[in-house]
N, C-alpha and C positions, 0 to 999 in steps of 0.2 A: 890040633896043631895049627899055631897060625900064620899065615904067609905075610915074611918079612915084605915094612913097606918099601924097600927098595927096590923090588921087582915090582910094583906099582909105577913106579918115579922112572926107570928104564924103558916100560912100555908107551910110559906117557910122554917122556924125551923121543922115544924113537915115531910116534905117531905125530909131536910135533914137527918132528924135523921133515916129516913125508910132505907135511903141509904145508912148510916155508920153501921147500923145493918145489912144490908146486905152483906156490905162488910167484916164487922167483924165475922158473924155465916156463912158464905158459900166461902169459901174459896177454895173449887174441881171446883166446875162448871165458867167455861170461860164465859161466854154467862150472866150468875146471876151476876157475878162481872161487867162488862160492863154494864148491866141495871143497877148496884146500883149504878156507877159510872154518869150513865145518868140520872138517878134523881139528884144528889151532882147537875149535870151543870146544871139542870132544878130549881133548887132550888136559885143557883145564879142568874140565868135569871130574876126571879123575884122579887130579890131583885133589880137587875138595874132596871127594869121597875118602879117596886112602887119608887124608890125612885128619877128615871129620873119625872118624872110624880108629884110626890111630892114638889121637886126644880124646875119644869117649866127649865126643862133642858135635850135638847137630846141624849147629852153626855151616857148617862145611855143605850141608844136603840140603840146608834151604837154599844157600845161592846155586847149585847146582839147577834147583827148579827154573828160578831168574834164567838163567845160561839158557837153562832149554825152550823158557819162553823167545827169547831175543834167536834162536837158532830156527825155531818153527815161523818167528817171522820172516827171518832169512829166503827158509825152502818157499812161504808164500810168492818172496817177493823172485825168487827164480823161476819159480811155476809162471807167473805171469811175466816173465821177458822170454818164455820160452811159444807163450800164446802169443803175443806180440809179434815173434820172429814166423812164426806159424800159422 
């Protein structure tokens, strides 16, 4: 049985939407923006998958890797404004 990609597309809308509200109501804290900003790239991530996966096409899982590169430089660059603050 396989699970419609709609309920892909639902989790993915709702894990964005957590993230533009975070971005929008917390606006002081460094470290809350970068997490709300890494939900937005986690939420794209899975739009590539459902729908590499959905077209039988891996196009969709390579840029996902890209995504998670640019998100690991992200957590770097939080990690060191947290040494900085510390």
């Amino acid at each position: 049985m396989e699970i419609p990609i709609i309920y892909f597309l639902y989790l993915s809308m709702s894990i964005f939407t957590i993230g533009l509200l975070g971005i929008f109501l917390n606006r002081k804290n460094l470290i809350l923006l970068l997490m709300s900003i890494e939900l937005i790239l986690l939420s794209a991530n899975i739009n590539f998958v459902s729908f590499s996966n959905y077209y039988q096409d891996i196009t969709g899982q390579i840029f996902v890797f890209f995504t998670l590169s640019v998100a690991a430089a992200e957590a770097a660059v939080g990690l060191a404004i947290i040494v900085v603050f510390f």
